[in-house]
KOLGU-643206 format. One record per residue: residue number from 0; residue in one letter; chain; x, z, y of N, C-alpha, C, O in turn. Coordinates in Angstrom, 2 decimals, always signed. Atoms other than C-alpha are relative to their C-alpha. Layout:
KOLGU-643206
k r c n.east n.up n.north ca.east ca.up ca.north c.east c.up c.north o.east o.up o.north
NUM a A X Z Y X Z Y X Z Y X Z Y
...
***
This chain:
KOLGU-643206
k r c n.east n.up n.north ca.east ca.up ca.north c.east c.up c.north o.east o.up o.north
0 x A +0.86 +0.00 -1.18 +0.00 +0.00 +0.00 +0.90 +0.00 +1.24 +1.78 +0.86 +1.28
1 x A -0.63 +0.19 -1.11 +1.40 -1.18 +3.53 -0.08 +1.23 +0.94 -1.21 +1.68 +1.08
2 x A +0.25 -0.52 -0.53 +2.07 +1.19 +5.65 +0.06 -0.31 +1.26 +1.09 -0.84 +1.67
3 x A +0.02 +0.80 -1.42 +0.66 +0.41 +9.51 +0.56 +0.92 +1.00 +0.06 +2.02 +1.22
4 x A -0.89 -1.27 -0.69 +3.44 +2.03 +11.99 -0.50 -1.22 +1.35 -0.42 -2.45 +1.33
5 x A +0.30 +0.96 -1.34 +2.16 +0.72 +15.67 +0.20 +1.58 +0.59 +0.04 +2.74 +0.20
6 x A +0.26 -0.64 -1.55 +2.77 +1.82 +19.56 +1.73 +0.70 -0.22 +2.56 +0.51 -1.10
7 x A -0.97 -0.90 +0.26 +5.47 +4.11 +20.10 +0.93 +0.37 -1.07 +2.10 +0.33 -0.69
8 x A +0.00 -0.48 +1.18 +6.23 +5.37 +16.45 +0.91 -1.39 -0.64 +1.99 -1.25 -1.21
9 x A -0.46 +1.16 +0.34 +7.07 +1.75 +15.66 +1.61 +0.18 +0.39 +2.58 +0.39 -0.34
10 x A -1.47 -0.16 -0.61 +10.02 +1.90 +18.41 +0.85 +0.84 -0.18 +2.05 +0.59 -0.06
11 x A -0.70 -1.25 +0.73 +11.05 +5.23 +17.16 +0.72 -0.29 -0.99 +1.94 -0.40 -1.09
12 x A -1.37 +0.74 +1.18 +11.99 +4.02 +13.98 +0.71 -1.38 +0.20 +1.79 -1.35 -0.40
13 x A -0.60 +0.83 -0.62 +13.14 +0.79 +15.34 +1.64 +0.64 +0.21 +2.59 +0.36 -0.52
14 x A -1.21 -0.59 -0.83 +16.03 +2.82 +17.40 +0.48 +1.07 -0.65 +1.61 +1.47 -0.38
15 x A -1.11 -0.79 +1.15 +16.71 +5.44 +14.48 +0.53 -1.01 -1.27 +1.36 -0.59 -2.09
16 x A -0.72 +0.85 +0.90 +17.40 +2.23 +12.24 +1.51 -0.14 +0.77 +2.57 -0.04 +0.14
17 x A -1.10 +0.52 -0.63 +19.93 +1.34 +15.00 +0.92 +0.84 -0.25 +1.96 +0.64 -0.88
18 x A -0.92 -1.16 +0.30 +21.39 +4.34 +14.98 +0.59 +0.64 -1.20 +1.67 +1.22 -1.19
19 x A -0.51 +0.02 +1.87 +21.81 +4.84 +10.98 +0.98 -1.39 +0.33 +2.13 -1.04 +0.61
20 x A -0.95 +0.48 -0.35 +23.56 +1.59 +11.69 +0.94 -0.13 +0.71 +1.90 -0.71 +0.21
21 x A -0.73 -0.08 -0.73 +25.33 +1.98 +14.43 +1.37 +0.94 -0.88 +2.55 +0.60 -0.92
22 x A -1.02 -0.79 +0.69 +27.15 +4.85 +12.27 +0.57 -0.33 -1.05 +1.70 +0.08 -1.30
23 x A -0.46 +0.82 +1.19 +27.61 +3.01 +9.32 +1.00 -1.15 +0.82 +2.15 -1.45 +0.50
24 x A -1.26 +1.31 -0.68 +29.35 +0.20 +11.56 +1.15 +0.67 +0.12 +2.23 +0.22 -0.28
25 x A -1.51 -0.29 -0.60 +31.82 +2.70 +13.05 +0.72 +0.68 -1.29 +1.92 +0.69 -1.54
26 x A -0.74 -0.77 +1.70 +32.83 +4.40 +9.75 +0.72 -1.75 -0.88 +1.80 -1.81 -1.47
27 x A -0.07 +1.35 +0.61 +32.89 +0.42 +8.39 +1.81 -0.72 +0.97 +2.89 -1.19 +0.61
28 x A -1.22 +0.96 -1.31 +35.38 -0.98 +11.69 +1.15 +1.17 -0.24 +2.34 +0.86 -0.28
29 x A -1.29 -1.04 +0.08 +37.36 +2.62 +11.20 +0.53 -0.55 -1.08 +1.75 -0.53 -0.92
30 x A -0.53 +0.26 +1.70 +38.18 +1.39 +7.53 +1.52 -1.48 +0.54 +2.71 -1.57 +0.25
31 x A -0.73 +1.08 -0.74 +39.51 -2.02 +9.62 +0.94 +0.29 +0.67 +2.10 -0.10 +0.56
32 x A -1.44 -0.83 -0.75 +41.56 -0.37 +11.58 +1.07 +0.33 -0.54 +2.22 -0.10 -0.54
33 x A -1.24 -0.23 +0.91 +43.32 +1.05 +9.65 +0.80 -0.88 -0.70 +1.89 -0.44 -1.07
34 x A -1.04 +0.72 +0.48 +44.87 -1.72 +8.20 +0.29 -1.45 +0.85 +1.03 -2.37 +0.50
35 x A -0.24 +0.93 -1.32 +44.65 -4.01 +11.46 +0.12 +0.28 +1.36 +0.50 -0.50 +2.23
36 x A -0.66 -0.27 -1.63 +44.96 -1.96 +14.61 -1.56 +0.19 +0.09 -2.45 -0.17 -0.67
37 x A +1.12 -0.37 -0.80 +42.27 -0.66 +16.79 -0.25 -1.98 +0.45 -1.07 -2.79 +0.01
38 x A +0.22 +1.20 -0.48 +42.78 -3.96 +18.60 -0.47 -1.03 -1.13 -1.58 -1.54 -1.18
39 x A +0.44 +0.61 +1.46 +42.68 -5.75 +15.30 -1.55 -0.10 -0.14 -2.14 -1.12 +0.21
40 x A +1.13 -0.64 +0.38 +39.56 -4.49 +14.44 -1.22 -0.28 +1.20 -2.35 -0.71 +0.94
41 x A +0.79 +0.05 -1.22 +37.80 -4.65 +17.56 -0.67 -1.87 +0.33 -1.79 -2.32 +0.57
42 x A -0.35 +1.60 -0.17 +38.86 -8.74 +17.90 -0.94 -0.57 -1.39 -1.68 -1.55 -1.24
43 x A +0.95 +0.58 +1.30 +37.08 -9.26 +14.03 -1.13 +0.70 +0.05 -1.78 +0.65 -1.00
44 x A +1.42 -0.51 +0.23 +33.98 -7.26 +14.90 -0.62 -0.90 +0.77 -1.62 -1.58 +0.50
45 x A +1.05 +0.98 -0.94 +33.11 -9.10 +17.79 +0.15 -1.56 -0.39 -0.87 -2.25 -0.38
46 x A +0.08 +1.47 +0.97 +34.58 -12.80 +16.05 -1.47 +0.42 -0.44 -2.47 +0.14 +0.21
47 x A +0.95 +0.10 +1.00 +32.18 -11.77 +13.43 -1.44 +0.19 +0.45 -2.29 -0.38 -0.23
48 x A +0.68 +0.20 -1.00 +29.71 -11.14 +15.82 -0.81 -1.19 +0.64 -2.03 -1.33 +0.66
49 x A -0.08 +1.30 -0.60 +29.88 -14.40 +17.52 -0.40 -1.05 -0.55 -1.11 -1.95 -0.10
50 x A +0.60 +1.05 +1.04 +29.63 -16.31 +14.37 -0.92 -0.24 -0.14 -1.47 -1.34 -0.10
51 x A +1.43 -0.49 +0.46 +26.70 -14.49 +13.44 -1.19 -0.67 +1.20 -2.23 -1.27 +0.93
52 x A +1.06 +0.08 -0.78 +25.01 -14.91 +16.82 +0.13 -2.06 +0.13 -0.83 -2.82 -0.04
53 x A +0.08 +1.64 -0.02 +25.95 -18.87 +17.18 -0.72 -0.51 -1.07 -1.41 -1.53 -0.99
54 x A +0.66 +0.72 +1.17 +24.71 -19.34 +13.77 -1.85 +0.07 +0.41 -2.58 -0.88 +0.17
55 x A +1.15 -0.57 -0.40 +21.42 -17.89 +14.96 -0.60 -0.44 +0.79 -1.78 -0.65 +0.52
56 x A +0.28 +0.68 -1.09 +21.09 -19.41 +18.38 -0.19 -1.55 -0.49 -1.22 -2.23 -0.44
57 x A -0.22 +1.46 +0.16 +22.47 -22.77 +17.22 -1.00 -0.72 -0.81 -1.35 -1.89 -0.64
58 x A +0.89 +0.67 +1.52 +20.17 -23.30 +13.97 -1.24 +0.25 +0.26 -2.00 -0.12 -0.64
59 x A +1.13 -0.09 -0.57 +17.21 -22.36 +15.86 -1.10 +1.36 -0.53 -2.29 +1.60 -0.35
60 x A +0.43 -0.69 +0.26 +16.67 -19.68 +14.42 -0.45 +1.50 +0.97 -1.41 +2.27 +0.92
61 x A +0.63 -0.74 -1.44 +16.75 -17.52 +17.60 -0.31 -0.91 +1.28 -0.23 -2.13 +1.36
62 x A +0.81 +0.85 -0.94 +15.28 -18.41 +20.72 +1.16 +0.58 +1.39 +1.34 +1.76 +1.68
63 x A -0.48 -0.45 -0.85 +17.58 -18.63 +23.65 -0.36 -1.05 +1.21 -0.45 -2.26 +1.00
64 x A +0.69 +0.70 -1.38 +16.35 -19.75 +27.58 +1.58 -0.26 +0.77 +2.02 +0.39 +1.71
65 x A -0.93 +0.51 -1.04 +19.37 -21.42 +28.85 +0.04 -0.10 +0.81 +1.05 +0.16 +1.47
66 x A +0.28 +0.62 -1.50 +17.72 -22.73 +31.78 +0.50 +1.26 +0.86 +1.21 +1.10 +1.86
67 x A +0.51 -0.98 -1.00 +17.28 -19.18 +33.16 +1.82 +1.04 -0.22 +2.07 +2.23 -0.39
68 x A -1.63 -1.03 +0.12 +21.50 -18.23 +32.94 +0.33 +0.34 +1.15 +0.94 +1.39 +1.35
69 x A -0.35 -0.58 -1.00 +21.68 -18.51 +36.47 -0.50 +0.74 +0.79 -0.03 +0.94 +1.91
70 x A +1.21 -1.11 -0.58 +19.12 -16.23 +37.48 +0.46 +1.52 -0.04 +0.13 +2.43 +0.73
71 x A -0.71 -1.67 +0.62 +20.96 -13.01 +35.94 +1.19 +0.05 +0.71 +2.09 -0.77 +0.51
72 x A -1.33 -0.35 -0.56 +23.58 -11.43 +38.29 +1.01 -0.10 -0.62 +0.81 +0.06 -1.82
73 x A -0.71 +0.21 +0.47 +26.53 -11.98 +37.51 +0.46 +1.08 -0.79 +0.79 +1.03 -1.97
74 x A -0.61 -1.15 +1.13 +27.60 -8.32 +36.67 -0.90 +0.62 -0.98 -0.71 +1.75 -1.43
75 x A +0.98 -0.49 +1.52 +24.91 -7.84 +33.90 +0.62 -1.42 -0.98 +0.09 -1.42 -2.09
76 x A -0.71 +0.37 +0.98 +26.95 -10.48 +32.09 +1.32 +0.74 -0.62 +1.92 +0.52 -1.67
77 x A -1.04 -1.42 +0.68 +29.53 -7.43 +31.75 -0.46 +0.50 -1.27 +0.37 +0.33 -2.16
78 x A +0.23 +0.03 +1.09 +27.74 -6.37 +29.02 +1.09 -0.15 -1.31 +1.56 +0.76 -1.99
79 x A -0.79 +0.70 +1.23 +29.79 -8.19 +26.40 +1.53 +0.50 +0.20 +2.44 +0.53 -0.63
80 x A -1.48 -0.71 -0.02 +32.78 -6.64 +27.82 +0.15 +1.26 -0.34 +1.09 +1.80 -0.93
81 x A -0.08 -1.41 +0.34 +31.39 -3.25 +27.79 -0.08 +0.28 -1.76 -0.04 +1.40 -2.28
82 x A +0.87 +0.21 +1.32 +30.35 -4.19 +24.14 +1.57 +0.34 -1.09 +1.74 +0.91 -2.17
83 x A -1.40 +0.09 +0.32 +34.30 -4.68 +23.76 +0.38 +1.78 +0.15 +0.50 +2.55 -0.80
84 x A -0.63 -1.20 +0.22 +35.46 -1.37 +25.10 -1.23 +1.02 -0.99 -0.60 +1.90 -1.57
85 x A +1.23 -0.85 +0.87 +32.10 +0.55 +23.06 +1.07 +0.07 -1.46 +1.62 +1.10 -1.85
86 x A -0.51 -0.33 +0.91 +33.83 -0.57 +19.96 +1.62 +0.42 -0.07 +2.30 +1.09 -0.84
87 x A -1.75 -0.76 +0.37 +37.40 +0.01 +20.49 -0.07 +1.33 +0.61 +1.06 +1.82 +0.51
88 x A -0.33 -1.87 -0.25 +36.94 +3.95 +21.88 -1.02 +0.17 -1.36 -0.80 +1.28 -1.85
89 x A +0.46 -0.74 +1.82 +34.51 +4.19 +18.01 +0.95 -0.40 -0.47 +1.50 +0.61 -0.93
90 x A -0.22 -0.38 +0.94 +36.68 +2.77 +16.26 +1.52 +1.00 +0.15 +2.23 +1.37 -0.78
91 x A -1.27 -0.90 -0.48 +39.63 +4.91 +18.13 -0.37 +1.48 -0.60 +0.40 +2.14 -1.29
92 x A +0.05 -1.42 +0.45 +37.85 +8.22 +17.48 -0.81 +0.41 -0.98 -0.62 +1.61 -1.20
93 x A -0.02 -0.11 +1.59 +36.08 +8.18 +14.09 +0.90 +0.53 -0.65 +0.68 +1.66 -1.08
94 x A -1.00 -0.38 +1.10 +39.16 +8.50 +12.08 +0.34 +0.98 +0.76 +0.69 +1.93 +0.06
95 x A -0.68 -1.55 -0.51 +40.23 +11.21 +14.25 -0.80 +1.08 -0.06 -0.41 +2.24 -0.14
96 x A +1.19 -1.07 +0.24 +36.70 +12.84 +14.03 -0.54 +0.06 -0.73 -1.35 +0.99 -0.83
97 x A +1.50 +0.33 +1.04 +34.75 +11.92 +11.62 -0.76 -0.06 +0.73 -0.89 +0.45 +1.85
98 x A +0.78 +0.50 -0.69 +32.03 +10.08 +11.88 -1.58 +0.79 +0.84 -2.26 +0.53 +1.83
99 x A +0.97 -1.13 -0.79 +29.49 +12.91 +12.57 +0.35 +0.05 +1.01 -0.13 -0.64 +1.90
100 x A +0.11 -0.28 -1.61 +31.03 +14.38 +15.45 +0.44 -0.67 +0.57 +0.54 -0.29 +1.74
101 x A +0.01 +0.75 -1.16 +32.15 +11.28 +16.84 -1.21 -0.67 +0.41 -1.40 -0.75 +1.63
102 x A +1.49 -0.10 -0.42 +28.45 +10.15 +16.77 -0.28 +0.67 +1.14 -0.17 +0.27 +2.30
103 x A +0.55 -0.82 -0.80 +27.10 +13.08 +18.15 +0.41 +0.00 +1.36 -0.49 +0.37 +2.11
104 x A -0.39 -0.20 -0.49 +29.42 +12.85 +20.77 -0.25 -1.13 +0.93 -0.53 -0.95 +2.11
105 x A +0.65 +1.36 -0.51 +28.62 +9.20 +21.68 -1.47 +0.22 +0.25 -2.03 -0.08 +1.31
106 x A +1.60 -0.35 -0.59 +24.87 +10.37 +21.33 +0.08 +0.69 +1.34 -0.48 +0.28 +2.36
107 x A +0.26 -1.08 -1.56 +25.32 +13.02 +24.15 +0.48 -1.12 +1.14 -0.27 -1.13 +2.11
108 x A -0.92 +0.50 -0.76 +27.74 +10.51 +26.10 -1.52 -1.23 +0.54 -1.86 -1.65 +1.65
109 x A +0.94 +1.20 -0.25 +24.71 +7.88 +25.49 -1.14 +0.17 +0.83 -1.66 -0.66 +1.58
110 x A +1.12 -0.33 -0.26 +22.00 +9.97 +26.27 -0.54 +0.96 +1.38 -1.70 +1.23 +1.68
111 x A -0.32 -0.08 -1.14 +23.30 +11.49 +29.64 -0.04 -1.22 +0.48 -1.00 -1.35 +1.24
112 x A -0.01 +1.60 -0.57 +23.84 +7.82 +30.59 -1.52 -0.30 +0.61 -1.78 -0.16 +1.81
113 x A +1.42 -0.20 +0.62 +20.06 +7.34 +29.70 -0.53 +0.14 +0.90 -1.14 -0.74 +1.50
114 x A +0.72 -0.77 -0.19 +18.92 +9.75 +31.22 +0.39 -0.18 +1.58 -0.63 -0.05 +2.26
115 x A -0.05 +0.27 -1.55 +20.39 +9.08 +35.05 -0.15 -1.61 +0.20 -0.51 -2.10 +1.27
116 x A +0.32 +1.81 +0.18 +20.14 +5.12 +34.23 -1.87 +0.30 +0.44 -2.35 +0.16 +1.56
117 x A +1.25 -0.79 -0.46 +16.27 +6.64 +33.89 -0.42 +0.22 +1.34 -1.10 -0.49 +2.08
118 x A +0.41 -0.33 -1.67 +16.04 +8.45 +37.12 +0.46 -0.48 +1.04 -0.21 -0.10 +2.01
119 x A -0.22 +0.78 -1.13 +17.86 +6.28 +39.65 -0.65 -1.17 +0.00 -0.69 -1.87 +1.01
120 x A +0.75 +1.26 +0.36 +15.64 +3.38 +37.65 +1.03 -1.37 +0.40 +0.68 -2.46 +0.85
121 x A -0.86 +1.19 +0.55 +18.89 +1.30 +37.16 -0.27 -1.39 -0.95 -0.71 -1.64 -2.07
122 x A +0.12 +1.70 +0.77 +18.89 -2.33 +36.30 -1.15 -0.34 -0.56 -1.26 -1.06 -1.56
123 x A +1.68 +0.48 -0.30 +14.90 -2.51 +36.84 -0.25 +0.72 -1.13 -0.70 +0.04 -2.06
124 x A +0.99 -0.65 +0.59 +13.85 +0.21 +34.87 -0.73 +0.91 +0.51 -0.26 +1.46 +1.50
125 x A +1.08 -0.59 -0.65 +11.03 +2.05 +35.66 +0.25 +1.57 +0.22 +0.57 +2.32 -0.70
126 x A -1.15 -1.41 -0.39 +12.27 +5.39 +37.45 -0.40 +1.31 -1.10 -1.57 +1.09 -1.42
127 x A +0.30 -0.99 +0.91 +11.85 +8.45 +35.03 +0.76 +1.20 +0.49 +1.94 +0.92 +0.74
128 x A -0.94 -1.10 -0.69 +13.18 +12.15 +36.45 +0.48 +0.21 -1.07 +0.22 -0.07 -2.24
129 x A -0.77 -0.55 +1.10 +15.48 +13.66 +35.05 -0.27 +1.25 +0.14 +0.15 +1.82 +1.15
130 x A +0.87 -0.89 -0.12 +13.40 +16.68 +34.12 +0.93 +1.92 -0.85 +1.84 +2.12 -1.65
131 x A -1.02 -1.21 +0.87 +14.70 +20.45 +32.97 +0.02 -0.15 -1.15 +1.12 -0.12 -1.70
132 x A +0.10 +0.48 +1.23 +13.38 +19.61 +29.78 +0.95 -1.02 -0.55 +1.28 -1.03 -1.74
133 x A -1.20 +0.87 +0.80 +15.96 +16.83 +29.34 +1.09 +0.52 -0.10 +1.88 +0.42 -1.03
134 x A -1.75 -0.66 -0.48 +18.92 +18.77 +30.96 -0.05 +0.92 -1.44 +0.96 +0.80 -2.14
135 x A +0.07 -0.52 +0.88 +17.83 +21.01 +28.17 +0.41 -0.41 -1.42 +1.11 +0.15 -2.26
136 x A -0.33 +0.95 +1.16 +17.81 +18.37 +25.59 +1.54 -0.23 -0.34 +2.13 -0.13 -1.41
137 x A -1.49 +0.30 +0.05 +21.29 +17.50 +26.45 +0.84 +1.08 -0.26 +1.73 +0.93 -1.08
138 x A -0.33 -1.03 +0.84 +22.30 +20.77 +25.99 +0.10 -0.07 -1.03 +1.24 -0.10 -1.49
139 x A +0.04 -0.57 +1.29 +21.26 +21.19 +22.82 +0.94 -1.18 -0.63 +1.59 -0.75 -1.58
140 x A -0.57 +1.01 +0.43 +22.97 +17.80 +22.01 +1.24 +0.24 -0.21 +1.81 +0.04 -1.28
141 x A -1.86 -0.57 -0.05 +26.73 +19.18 +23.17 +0.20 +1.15 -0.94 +1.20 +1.25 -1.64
142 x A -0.51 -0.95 +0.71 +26.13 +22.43 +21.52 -0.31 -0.48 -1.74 +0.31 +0.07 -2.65
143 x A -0.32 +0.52 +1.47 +25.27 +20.53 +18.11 +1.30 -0.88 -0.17 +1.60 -1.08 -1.35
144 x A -0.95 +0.78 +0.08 +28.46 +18.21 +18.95 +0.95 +0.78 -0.56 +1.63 +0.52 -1.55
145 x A -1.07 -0.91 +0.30 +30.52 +21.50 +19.23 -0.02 +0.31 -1.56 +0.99 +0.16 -2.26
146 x A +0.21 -0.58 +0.73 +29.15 +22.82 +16.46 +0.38 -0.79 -1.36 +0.80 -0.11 -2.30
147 x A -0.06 +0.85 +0.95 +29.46 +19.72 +14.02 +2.04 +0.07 +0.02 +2.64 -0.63 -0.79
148 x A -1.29 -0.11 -0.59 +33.34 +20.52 +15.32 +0.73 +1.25 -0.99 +1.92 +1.30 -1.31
149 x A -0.74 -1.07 +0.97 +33.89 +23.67 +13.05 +0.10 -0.45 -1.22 +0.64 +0.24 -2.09
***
């Protein structure tokens, strides 16, 4: 029997899939590293990357609006750079942390971000305060970072 996940709930698990992957990637690229260099490693994630997404774009299998490239500021094509340094500081501190508390640590790092990206309503998102209840949240985020640390 199907189970029907709509609204919200949907996106929830959506963005905890990412995140089960996301950790599995950096534990995966740490393994690379190690026998190719941070840099190494970094240079065949995003190749492999690239492949993946040309194959995708090119074969029509995704849908991409060319027309509309020059419409997007220029510095939101940074992105792909930041995409660069993202993976070379995981796969730098994984092997030095394990992948738990370097997670966690990226979660808090992510979710401060977030959370003032949120309330200044950066790069047209819809403004959101940054409420005690979050400051709270984030708390609890560092002191599970620490804690994943003993």
């Amino acid at each position: 029997m199907p189970v029907n996940i709509s609204g919200e709930l949907f996106f929830l698990a959506v963005a905890a899939f990412a995140g089960l992957l996301m950790a599995v990637q950096g534990a995966m690229n740490s393994v690379v590293s190690r026998a190719l260099g941070i840099s190494g490693a970094t240079f065949i994630v995003h190749l492999t990357a690239t492949l993946i997404m040309a194959l995708v774009v090119f074969s029509g299998l995704g849908k991409a609006e060319w027309s509309r490239y020059a419409d997007i500021p220029w510095y939101d094509y940074l992105g792909g750079a930041i995409g660069v340094l993202i993976t070379y500081t995981v796969v730098m501190s994984i092997p030095r942390l394990g992948a738990a508390v370097a997670t966690t640590a990226i979660i808090v790092g992510q979710v401060l971000t977030a959370c003032l990206l949120d309330h200044f309503g950066c790069f047209g998102l819809e403004k959101a305060p940054f409420t005690w209840m979050r400051f709270l949240g984030l708390v609890l985020l560092a002191v599970g970072a620490k804690l994943l640390l003993n």
